[in-house]
C-alpha positions in Angstrom: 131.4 74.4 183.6 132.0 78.6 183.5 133.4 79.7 187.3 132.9 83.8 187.1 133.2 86.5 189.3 136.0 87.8 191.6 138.5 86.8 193.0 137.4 83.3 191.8 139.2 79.6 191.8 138.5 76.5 190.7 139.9 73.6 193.2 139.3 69.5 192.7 140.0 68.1 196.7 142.2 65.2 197.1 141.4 61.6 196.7 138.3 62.5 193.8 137.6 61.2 190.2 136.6 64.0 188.5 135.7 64.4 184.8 134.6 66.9 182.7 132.4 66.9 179.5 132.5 69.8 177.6 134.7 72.2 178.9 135.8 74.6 182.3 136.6 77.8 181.7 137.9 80.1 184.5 136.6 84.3 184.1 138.4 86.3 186.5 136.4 89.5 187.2 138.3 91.3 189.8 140.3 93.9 187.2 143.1 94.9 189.9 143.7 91.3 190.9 147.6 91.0 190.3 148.6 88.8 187.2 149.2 84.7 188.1 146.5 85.0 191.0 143.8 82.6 189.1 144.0 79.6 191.8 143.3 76.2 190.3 143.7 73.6 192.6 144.2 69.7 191.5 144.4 67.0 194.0 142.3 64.6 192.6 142.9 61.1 192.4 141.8 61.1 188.6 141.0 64.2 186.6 139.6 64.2 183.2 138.2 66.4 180.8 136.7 65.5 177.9 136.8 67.4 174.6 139.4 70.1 173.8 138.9 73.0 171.5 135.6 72.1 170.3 133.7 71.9 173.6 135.6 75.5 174.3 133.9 77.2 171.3 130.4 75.4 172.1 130.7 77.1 175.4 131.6 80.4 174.3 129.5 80.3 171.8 126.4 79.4 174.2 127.7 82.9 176.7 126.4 85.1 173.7 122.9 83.2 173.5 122.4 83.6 177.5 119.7 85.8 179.3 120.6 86.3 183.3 117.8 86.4 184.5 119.1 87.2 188.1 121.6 88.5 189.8 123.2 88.4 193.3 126.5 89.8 195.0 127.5 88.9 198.6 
């Protein structure tokens, strides 16, 4: 799961099971936003993600082999 753009947060609401396979990365695009503003909210019940380091690199590794295709700003 890759959340991206500005001003951006990631938030898991209160009394959910959540899990993760792979791996969640947070890209904060907003260049003036002031250090320690990246929200990331966790109220869930249960919260798991699944794989660690490897499931990082897949990830990153997979932003280099993708095309966007389109684009849109609101």
């Amino acid at each position: 799961m890759i959340v991206s753009g500005r001003n951006v947060g990631i938030g898991f609401r209160s009394g959910s099971n959540t899990e993760i396979r792979g791996a969640l990365i947070g890209n904060e695009t907003n260049g003036s936003e002031v250090g320690g503003y990246f929200e990331f909210l966790n109220q869930a019940a249960t919260m798991k993600l699944r794989y660690g380091k490897e499931g990082i690199d897949l990830a990153l590794r997979g932003l280099y082999n993708t095309r966007i295709s389109g684009y849109r700003e609101n």
